[in-house]
C-alpha positions in Angstrom: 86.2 93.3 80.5 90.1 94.2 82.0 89.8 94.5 85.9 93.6 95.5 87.6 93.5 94.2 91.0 95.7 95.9 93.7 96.8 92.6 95.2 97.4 94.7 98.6 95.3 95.9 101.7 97.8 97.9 103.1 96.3 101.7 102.7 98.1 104.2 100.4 100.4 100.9 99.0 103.0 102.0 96.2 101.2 98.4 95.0 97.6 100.7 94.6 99.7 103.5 92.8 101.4 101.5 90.6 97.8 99.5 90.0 96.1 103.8 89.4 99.0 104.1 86.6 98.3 100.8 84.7 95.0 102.1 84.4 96.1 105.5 83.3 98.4 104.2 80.6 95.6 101.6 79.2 93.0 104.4 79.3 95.1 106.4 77.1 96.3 103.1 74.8 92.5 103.6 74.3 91.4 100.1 76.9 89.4 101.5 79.9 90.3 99.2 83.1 88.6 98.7 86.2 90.7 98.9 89.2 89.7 95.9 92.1 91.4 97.6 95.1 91.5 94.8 97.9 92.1 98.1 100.5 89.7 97.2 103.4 87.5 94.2 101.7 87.0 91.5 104.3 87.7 88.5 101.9 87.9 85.8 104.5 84.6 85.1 104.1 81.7 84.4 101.9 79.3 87.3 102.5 76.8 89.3 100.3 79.8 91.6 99.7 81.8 89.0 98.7 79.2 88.0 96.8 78.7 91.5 94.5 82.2 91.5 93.5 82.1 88.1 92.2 78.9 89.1 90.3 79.9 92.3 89.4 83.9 92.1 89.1 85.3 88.6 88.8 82.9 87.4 86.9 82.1 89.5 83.8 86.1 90.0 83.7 87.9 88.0 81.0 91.0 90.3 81.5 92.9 90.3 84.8 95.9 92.4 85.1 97.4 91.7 89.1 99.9 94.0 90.4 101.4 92.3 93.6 103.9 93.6 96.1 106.4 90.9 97.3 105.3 89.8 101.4 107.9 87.5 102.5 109.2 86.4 99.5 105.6 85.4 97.5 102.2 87.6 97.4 99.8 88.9 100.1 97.5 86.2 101.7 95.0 88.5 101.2 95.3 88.3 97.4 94.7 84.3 98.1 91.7 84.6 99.9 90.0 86.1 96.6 90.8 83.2 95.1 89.9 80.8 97.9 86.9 82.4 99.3 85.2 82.0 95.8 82.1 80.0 95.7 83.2 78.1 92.8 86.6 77.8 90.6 84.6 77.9 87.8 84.3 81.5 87.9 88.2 81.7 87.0 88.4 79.2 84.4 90.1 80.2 80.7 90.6 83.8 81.1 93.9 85.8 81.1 96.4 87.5 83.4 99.2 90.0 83.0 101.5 89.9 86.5 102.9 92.6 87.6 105.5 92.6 90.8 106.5 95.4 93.1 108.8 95.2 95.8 111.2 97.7 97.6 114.0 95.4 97.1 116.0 94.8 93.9 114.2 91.4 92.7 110.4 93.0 92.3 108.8 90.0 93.9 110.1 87.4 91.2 109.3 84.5 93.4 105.9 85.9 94.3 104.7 86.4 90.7 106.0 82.5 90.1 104.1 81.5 93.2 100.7 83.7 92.2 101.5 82.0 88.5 101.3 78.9 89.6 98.4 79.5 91.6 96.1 80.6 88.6 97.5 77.9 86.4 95.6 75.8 88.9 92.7 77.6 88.1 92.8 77.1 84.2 93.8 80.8 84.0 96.0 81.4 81.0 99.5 83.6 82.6 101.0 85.9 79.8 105.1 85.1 80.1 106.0 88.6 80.4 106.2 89.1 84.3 107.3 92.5 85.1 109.0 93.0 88.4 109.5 96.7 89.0 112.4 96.5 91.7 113.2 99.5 94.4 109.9 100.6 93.8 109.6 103.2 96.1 112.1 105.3 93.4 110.6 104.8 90.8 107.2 107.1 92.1 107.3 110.6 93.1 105.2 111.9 95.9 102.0 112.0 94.3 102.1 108.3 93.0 103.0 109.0 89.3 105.8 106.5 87.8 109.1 109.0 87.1 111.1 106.5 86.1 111.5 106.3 82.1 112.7 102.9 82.0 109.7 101.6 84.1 107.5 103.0 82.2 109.1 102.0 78.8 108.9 98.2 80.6 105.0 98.6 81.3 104.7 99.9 78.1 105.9 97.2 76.1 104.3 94.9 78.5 101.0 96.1 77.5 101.4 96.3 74.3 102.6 92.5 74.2 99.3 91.6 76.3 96.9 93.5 74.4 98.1 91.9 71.1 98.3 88.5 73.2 94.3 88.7 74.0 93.2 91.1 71.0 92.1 93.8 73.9 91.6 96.1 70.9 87.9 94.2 70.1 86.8 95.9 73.6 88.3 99.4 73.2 86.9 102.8 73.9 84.8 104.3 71.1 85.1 108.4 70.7 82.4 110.4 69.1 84.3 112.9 67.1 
């Protein structure tokens, strides 16, 4: 299972839009994604809720693909507490992640996708080495939310493509009934 987490909480992020896309482009690459949007979860503490996604989300997922927007200079704390509100670390251990950085500035949250790197690494999850930052994100989305910019999406794109070699997604693609 792939699961995209929106490594946000801020409502209407360009992080959530950018998260709606990679799922777009997997779908049609023939990988259906679901999308872990962290948009009003209360992850500070181990609740029932909490609970369900674990069960239902973190758990069955082998594939994580984390799209995080640079907060001064590293990722949201929010995107933390999944990790440290867990019951158990186990629940991370030896499956995969494709990073993904966003940021309005020009360095796409570089240091935040080292610092959310090093982070899984603790937790025995593998980190593909292509870490996309997609700088001055804000012009590379029109008003609805769909990426514009050719060169972003060429970079996503080939980013994908190198992942889903990398973990052999193609043994969990869609079937179509012709």
């Amino acid at each position: 299972m792939v699961t995209i987490i929106s490594g946000t909480n801020r409502k209407h992020s360009n992080t959530s839009k950018i998260a709606r896309e990679y799922q777009l482009i997997l779908h049609k690459k023939g990988i259906e994604a679901g999308l872990l949007s962290l948009e009003g979860l209360d992850l500070a503490y181990y609740n029932a809720a909490f609970e369900k996604i674990e069960n239902e989300i973190i758990i069955p997922t082998t594939h994580f693909i984390i799209i995080s927007p640079e907060y001064n200079g590293s990722f949201p704390g929010v995107l933390k507490l999944l990790f440290d509100t867990s019951r158990s670390h186990d629940i991370w251990f030896n499956k995969k992640a494709l990073l993904t950085g966003v940021a309005t500035g020009r360095a796409g949250n570089l240091r935040g996708m080292d610092h959310l790197a090093d982070v899984l690494n603790y937790l025995k999850i593998t980190v593909h080495p292509n870490k996309l930052p997609i700088p001055v994100v804000n012009t590379v989305l029109d008003y609805e939310g769909k990426i514009i910019n050719n060169n972003t999406l060429k970079a996503i794109n080939q980013q994908l493509d190198e992942f889903i070699a990398w973990t052999s997604l193609q043994l969990i693609t869609i079937t179509h009934n012709s």
